[in-house]
C-alpha angles and dihedrals in degrees: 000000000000120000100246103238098222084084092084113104088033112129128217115233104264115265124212121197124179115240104220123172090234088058089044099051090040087060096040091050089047087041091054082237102164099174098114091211088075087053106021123072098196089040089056095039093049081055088052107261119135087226143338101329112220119258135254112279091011098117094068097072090059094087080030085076102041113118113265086000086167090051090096089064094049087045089063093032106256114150107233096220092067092055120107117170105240110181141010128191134173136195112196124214114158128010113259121221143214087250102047137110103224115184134183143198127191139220122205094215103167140015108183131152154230155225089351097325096297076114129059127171128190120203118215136196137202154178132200126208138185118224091278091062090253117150109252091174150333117226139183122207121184115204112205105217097198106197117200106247107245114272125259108263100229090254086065086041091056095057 
């Protein structure tokens, strides 16, 4: 089923997550990061952070955890068994800390398709902000909707 194109522009309910050091130094671990910075306090704040700085590509589980994250999909009718995450970019703008509130909302900005629609992609866009409302970053996620082609009739099949 084709993802009805009048979609683009609808926001997703801002999401908050926590930012705790056990949280960071779990991802960083999970991530190889080897950088101490990212797991040792003294170690971050000897390389002048007030406290553990987040990792790269940790900002994009913050809408992750956010309850029913995939919500969004089922709300516009997209089985969730057909999604693949395609693409990931961020765009960095403050360094986010063990000790902040960081938040996100999400834009659907483009829903476009591929090799006869048995491809649709949906663009989104989102911002991250700390609990002052700074932007901590700007990132863009492409989902990969992947639709079986139709079956053969048995005519087609008896060629």
């Amino acid at each position: 089923m084709a993802i009805d194109r009048s979609v683009i522009g609808r926001e997703t309910a801002r999401a908050s997550l926590p930012i705790t050091r056990s949280r960071l130094r779990n991802f960083a671990t999970a991530t190889g990061q080897s950088d101490p910075v990212y797991t040792d306090l003294d170690a971050a704040k000897q390389a002048g952070h007030p406290d553990l700085p987040v990792p790269p590509t940790f900002l994009f589980g913050v809408s992750a955890e956010a309850p029913d994250s995939l919500g969004f999909l089922e709300s516009i009718g997209v089985d969730l068994r057909s999604v693949l995450h395609g693409e990931q970019q961020f765009s960095y703008r403050e360094v986010a800390h063990a000790g902040d509130e960081l938040s996100v909302v999400s834009r659907i900005s483009d829903v476009y398709e591929k090799r006869g629609g048995l491809l649709e992609f949906l663009v989104q866009d989102s911002v991250v902000t700390n609990q002052h409302d700074t932007v901590v970053a700007e990132m863009r996620s492409v989902l990969v909707v992947q639709h079986r082609a139709p079956a053969a009739t048995t005519e087609e099949n008896a060629r």
